[in-house]
Phi, psi and omega in degrees: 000145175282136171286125201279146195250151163227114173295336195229086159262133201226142197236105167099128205229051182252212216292318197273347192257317200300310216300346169299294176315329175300300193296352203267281167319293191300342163249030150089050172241168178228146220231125168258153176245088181254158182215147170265338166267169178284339189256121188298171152115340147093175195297343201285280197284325200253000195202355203208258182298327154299293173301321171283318183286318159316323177296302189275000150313317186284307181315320159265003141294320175314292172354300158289335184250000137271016201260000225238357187296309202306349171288338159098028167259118163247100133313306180101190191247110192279152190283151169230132159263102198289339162295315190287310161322309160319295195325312196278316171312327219257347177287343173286313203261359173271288197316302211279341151335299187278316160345311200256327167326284153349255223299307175352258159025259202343300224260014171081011216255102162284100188255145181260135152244141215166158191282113179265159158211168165250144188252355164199185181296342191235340197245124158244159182237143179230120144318114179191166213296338173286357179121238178239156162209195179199144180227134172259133149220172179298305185204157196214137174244124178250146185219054202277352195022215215223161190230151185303150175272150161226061201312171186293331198293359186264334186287064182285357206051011180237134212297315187301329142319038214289146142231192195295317173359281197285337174307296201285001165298336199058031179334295185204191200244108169279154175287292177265137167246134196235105187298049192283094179144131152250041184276186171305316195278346152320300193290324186292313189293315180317332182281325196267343196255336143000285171264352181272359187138320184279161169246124218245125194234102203253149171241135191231105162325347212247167149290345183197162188269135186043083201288149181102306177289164186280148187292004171275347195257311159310345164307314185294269222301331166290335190283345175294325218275318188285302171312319171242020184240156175294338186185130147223136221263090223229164208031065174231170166220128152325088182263312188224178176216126147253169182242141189234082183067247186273012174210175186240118143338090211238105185262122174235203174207178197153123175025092159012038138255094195286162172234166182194113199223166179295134124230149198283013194172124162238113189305079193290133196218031197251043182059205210239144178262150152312119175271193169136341215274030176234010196267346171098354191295040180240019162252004149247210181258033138315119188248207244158113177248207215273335171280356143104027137314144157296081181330122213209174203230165179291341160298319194100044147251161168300165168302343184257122172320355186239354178212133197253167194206144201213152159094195190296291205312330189269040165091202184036203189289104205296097191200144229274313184266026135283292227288332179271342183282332165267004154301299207290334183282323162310278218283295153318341182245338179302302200261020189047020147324349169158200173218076192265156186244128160301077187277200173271082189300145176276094214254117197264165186236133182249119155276110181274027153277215216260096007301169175266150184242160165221173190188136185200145190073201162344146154221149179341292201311325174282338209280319183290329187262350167262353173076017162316108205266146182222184170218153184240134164234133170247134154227096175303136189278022166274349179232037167229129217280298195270001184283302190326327179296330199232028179044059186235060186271337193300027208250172181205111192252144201227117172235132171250149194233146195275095167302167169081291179266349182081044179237146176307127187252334178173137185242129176218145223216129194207102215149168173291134185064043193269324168316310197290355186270326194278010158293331192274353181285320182274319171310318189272337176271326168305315174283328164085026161310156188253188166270001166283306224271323157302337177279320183298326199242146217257113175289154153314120158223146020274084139293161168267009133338314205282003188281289195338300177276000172244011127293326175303288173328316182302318195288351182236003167105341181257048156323211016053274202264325179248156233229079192220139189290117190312146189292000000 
């Protein structure tokens, strides 16, 4: 096949490569996409952030609707049809495909799909079921992101071994399901299989669950967690997994015991590796460290000067919207378009359990171990009006403060729906808002907006709603 010329190549069409390739197209470049699934959108829409978040949406209607007696709502005890559920997961995630298919289109965006590699410094060759092709280009972004770790001892080769991949298929409802690992996606996935049914035993190597948030944000979602999982297990280890007929064999250790139990299915959940180690960069001057991230410079270009790297593969915090804010940066200094830097943006982190936790900037928990002097306001959603409609009091929104200029430093947010709230959070550190400038402007109410600022009030002592000793 003749090989296709580009100025703009971008390899891998998840949150960070499609939106690099738009933003490419879009100051007038032309730009080819190659991808290896059939479906545009990457591990994010198709494996990862979309699809666990459609589960546990399904996952808290169960909820609710077993939760709705005391409301003088009797429902019954809902039924799961796992076909009709795959269904509904997988047209969500066919709509928003074509969705990105589409917008390519519009912008001209030639996309290939296939396996790429490279064969020179300017040249790939893409593997694909029609055979080979070749793309020469100009500047090249790889955005290849990153795959679930499965260390060996979990790699028995047998499907009852899950990582989240094989998890969000919903293969079935194991009676017992066994959790190795209490990070987000452990915890996230544990909820859903949960509320579908399973009694979910999760083990965490660590003293707590969803290590990095502050331990005040984690309190809810573990005591919820105690509550709807059969166990959860904490400073424990896995030491081995067999597979034992229709179930696997799980040898652990736990409060200075071993144990050795059944389970019909297990989630290895101990976090995500780099891809890239199939791309060929040892043809060009592309490096590589030692955990086989991609090196990279605060524009996001690589050691080879014509290719930039974004997203998982280049490191840090493995999350859908830095890889697109480090597209537009990738992408500005690639087309000279500006000289923009991956400084340190202010990037929030969403847990979707069950409360949700969120957080940005600063969190208490770094301030004390970087020696950071901070001053913290607290507001409990046990004192909020719109938490109380919907009996969701267990939630806490947390403002950390810079003393001396007052200016917010960092927010943290713990409750149902605390994602959709820690935007405001992120706006107020970015913008270099003070907790005056939070106090000052007027919420909705009733909301769970209305948490934020009247944490900002508690800090000067004149909440409202809570009883707090003037700062």
């Amino acid at each position: 096949m003749e090989t296709l010329q580009t100025e703009v190549l971008v390899i891998g069409a998840g949150p960070g490569g499609y939106a690099a390739a738009f933003y490419a197209a879009d100051l007038g470049r032309k730009v080819v996409l190659v991808e290896r699934d059939p479906r545009l959108g990457g591990v994010c829409m198709n494996r990862g952030c979309i699809p666990s978040k459609a589960l546990l949406n399904a996952a808290h209607v169960v909820d609710a609707a077993r939760e709705a007696a005391h409301r003088g709502i009797f429902l019954g005890e809902p039924r799961i049809e796992l076909d009709k559920l795959r269904a509904w997961k997988e047209s969500i995630l066919s709509k928003l495909g074509q969705g990105i298919a589409g917008l390519a289109r519009m912008r001209g965006v030639t996309v290939v799909h296939g396996i790429a590699h490279f064969e020179e410094p300017r040249m790939v060759r893409i593997e694909s079921a029609e055979g080979q092709r070749y793309v020469r280009f100009e500047k090249a972004v790889i955005a290849v992101g990153s795959r679930p770790a499965l260390p060996k001892a979990f790699d028995l080769g047998n499907p009852r071994v899950m990582t989240s991949t094989e998890a969000l298929e919903l293969p079935d409802i194991p009676e017992k399901l066994l959790v190795v690992g209490g990070g987000y996606i452990g915890m996230e996935l544990g909820t859903v299989y949960a509320s579908l049914g399973s009694k979910v035993t999760v083990v965490e190597a660590l003293p707590t669950i969803l290590a990095g948030a502050d331990p005040d944000l984690v309190r809810p979602v573990a005591a919820r967690a105690r509550k709807a999982f059969a166990e959860v297990r904490l400073n424990a280890r896995v030491e081995k997994i067999t597979t034992a007929g229709k179930q696997i064999r799980v040898l652990s250790e736990f409060d200075g015991k071993k144990h050795d139990e059944l389970f019909d299915r297990v989630l290895v959940s101990v976090g995500r590796v780099p891809n890239g180690h199939d791309l060929g960069l040892e043809n060009t001057q592309v490096e590589r460290d030692e955990k086989g991230f991609i090196r990279v410079d605060e524009r996001m270009r690589t050691t080879d000067p014509d290719i930039f790297a974004i997203g998982d593969v280049a490191g840090g915090i493995m999350l859908a919207h830095k890889a697109s804010k480090e597209a537009r940066v990738a992408i500005e200094n690639l087309t000279g378009e500006g000289r923009a830097v991956n400084r340190d943006y202010v990037v929030p982190a969403v847990v979707f359990t069950d409360p949700e936790v969120a957080w940005v900037g600063l969190t208490e928990q770094e301030a004390k171990q970087r020696g950071i002097a901070v001053e913290v306001a607290k507001f409990p959603w046990g004192a909020s009006g719109r938490a109380m409609t919907f009996d969701r009091t267990d939630g806490l929104t947390k403002l950390i403060v810079e003393p001396g200029t007052h200016r917010v430093l960092g927010v943290g947010i713990v409750g149902q729906g605390a994602g959709e709230l820690i935007g405001e959070g992120a706006v107020a550190i970015e913008m270099g808002a003070t907790v005056e400038d939070l106090a000052a402007i007027v919420h909705p109410h009733p909301t769970l907006s209305e948490t934020v600022m009247e944490a900002a009030e508690a800090f000067f002592g004149h909440a409202t709603h809570v009883f707090t000793k003037k700062h």
